[in-house]
C-alpha positions as CSV (number, residue, x, y, z in Angstrom):
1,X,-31.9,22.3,-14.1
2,X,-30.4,21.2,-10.9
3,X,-26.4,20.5,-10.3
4,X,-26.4,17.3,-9.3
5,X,-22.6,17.0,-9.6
6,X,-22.3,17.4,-6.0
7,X,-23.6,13.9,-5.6
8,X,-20.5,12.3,-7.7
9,X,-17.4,12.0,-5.5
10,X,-13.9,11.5,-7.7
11,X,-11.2,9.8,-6.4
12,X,-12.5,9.2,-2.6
13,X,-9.1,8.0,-1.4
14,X,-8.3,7.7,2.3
15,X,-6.5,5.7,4.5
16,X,-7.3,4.4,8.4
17,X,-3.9,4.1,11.4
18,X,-4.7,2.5,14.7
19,X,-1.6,1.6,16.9
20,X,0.3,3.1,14.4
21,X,-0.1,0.8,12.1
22,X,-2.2,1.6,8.6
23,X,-5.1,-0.9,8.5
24,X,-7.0,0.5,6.0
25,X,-5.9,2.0,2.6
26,X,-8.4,2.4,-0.4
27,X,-11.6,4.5,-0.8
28,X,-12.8,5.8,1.9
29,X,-16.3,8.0,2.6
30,X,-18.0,9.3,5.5
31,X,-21.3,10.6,6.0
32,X,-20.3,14.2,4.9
33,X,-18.7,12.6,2.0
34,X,-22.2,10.8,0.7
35,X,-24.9,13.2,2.8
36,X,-26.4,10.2,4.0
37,X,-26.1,8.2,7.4
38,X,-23.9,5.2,5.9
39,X,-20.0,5.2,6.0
40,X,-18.5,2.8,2.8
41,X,-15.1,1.4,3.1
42,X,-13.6,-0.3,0.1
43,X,-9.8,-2.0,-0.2
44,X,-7.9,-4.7,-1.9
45,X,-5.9,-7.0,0.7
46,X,-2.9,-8.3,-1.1
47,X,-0.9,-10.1,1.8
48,X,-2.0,-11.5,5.4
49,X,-2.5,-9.1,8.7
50,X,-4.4,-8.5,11.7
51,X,-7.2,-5.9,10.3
52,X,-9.0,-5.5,13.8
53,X,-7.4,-6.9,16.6
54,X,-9.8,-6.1,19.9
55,X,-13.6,-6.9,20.4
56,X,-15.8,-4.3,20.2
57,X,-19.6,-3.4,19.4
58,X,-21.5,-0.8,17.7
59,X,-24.6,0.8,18.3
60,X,-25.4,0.3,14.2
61,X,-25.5,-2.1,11.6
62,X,-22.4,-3.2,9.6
63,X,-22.0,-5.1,6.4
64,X,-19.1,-6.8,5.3
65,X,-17.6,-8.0,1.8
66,X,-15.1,-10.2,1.2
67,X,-15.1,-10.9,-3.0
68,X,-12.2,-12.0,-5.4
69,X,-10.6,-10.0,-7.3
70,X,-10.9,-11.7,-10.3
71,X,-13.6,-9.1,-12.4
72,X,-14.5,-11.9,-14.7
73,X,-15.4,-14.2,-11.7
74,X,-15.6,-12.9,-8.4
75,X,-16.2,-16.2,-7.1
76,X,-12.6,-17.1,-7.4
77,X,-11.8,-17.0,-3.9
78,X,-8.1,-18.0,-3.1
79,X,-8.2,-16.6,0.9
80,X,-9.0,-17.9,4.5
81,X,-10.0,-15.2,6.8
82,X,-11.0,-15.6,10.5
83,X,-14.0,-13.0,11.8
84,X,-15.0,-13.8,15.0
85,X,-18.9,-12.5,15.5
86,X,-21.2,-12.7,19.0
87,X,-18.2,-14.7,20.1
88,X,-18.2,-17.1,17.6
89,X,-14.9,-17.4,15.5
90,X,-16.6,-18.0,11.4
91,X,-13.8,-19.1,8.8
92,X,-14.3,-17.4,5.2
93,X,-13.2,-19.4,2.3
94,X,-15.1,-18.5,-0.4
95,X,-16.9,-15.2,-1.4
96,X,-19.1,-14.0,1.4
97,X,-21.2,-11.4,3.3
98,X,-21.4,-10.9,6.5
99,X,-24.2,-8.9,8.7
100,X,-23.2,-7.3,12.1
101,X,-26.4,-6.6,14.0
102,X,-26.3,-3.2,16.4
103,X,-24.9,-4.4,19.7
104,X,-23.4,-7.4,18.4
105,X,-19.9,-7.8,19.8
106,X,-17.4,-8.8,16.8
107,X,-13.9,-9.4,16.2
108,X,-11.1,-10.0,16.1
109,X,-11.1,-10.1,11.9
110,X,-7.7,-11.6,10.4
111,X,-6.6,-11.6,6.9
112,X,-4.9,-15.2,7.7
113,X,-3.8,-16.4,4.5
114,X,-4.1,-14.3,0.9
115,X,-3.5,-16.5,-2.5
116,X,-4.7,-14.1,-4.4
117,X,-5.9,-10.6,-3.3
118,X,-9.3,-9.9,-1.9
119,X,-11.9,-6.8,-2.2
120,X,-12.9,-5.9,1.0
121,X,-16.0,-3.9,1.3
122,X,-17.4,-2.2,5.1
123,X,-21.0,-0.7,5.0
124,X,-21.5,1.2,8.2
125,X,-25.0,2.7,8.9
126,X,-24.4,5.5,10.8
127,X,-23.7,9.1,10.8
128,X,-20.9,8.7,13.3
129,X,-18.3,5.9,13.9
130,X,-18.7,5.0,17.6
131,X,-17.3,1.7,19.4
132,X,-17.1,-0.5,22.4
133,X,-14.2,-2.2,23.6
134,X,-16.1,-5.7,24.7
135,X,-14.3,-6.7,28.4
């Protein structure tokens, strides 16, 4: 029989600082992590901030979360956030998904007001994490 308890990662905690600032905390797992060309982000945003300030594009696909926290209803959605995406700023109000193509340029994404505190889930498909400021 094979071990596949190599496959099953406990507690994946990790945390993200840019400008000194921590702007991500929650689990956390690279491509060594999961052996497979995807990094997964996941975090609960309690209070308002600036998550990603500066413009930027990727050379991979990215998909992004944003689901109450409300486990018998993830539809209750008590949050405005502003993503801006191919120069386009999109509001979020409600539960929502959001594709980022490869070479799209996206940001800034602010947590503008929190009611009530809102998963936050990143899917980057890529072995290494690799930007663009956009000028």
């Amino acid at each position: 029989m094979t071990d596949y308890s190599k496959y099953v990662l406990k507690e994946p905690r990790g945390q993200i600082e840019r400008d000194g600032k921590i702007i991500f905390d929650g689990i956390l797992c690279y491509p060594k992590d999961l052996g497979t060309a995807c990094q997964f982000h996941y975090s609960v945003v309690h209070e308002a901030h600036v998550n990603e300030a500066t413009p930027h594009i990727h050379d991979f696909p990215i998909v992004m979360s944003f689901i109450g926290s409300n486990p018998s209803n993830i539809y209750d959605f008590d949050a405005e956030i502003e993503f801006t995406i191919g120069g386009q700023k999109q509001v979020i109000t409600t539960t929502s998904v959001i594709t980022v193509p490869p070479g799209t340029p996206h940001c800034p994404l602010v947590f503008k007001r929190i009611g009530k505190p809102v998963v936050f889930v990143e899917i980057m498909l890529t072995n290494e994490y690799k930007r663009r400021e956009v000028i």
